[in-house]
C-alpha positions as CSV (number, residue, x, y, z in Angstrom):
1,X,0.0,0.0,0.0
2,X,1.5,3.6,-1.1
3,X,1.3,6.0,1.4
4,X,-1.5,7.9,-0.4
5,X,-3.2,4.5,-0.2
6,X,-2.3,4.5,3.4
7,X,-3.2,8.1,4.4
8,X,-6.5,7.7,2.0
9,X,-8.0,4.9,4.0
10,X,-7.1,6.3,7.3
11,X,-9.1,9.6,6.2
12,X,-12.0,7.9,4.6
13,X,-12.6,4.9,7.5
14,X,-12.4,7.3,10.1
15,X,-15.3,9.8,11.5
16,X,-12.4,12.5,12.6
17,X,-8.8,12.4,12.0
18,X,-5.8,14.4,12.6
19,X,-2.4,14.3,11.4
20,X,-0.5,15.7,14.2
21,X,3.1,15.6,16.0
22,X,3.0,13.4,18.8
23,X,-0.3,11.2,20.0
24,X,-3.7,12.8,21.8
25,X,-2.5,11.8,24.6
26,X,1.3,13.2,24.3
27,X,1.5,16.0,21.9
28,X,4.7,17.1,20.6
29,X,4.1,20.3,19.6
30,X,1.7,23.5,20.4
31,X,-0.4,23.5,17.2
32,X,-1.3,19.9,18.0
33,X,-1.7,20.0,21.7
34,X,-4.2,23.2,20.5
35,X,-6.1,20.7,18.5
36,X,-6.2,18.0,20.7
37,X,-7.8,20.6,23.4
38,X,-9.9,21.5,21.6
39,X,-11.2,18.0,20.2
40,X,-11.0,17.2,23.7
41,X,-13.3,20.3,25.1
42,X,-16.4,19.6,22.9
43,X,-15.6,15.7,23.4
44,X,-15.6,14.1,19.9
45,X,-13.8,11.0,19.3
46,X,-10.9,11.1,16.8
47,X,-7.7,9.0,15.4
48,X,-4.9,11.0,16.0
49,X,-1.8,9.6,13.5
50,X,1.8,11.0,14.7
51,X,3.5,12.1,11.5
52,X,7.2,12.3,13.6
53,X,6.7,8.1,12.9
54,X,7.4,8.6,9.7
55,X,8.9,10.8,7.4
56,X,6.5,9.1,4.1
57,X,3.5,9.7,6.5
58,X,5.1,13.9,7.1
59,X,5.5,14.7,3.8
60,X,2.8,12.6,2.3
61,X,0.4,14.2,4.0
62,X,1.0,17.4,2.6
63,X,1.0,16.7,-0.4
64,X,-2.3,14.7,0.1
65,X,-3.9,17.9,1.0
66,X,-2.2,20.2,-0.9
67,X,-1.6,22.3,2.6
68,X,1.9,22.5,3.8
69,X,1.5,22.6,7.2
70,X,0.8,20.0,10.4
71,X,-2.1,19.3,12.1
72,X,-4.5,18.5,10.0
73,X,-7.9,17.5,10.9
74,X,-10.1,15.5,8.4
75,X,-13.6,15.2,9.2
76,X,-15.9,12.6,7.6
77,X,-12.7,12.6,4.4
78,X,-12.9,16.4,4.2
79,X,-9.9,18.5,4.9
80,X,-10.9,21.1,7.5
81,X,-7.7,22.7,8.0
82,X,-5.1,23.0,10.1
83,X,-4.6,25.0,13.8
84,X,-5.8,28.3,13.4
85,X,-8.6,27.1,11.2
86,X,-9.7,24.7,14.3
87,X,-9.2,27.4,17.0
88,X,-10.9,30.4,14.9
89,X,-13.9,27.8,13.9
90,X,-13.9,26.8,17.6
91,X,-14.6,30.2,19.0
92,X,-17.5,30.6,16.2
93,X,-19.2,27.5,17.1
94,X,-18.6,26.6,13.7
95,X,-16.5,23.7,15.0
96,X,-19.1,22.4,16.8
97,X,-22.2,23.1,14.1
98,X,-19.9,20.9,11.4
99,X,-19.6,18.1,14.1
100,X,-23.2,18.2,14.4
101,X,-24.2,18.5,10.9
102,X,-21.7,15.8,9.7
103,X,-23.7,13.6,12.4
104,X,-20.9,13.2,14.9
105,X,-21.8,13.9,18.8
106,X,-20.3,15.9,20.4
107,X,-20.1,17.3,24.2
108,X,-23.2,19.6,24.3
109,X,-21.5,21.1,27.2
110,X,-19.1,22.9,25.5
């Protein structure tokens, strides 16, 4: 399987995905920890794939998207963006509506 395969799959079998540095649960850099709050905060479930694994899975990824920087959160196979995206959608509610309109619960609380 190419990586393209690889990262295909990964976006299209899963609900919510993000490319990130590090794992949820130990991020490995600021933009990602941001994400994963924020995932977190409104309380969707998501894969989280560490690009620092693999240099194929890095720079495949980008070119995948055509966006050249990491995180990157896909959300039912659609690119949403990367950290400032997520943050400024977050403080909209915007986040939250495309959670909800995609079909995917989320934390009403937040």
């Amino acid at each position: 399987m190419s990586i393209e395969q690889f990262i295909d799959n990964e976006v299209k079998s899963n609900d919510v995905v993000l490319f990130m540095k590090g794992t949820p649960q130990f991020p490995q850099c600021g933009f990602s920890g941001q994400v994963v709050q924020i995932l977190d905060h409104i309380g969707v479930g998501y894969k989280g794939l560490n690009v620092l694994e693999s240099a194929e899975l890095r720079n495949g990824i980008k070119v995948y998207s055509n966006w050249p920087t990491i995180p990157q959160l896909y959300v039912k196979g659609e690119f949403v963006g990367g950290c400032d995206i997520i943050r400024e959608m977050f403080q909209a509610g915007e986040l939250q509506q495309l959670f909800a309109d995609k079909g995917i619960p989320v934390d009403v609380a937040a």
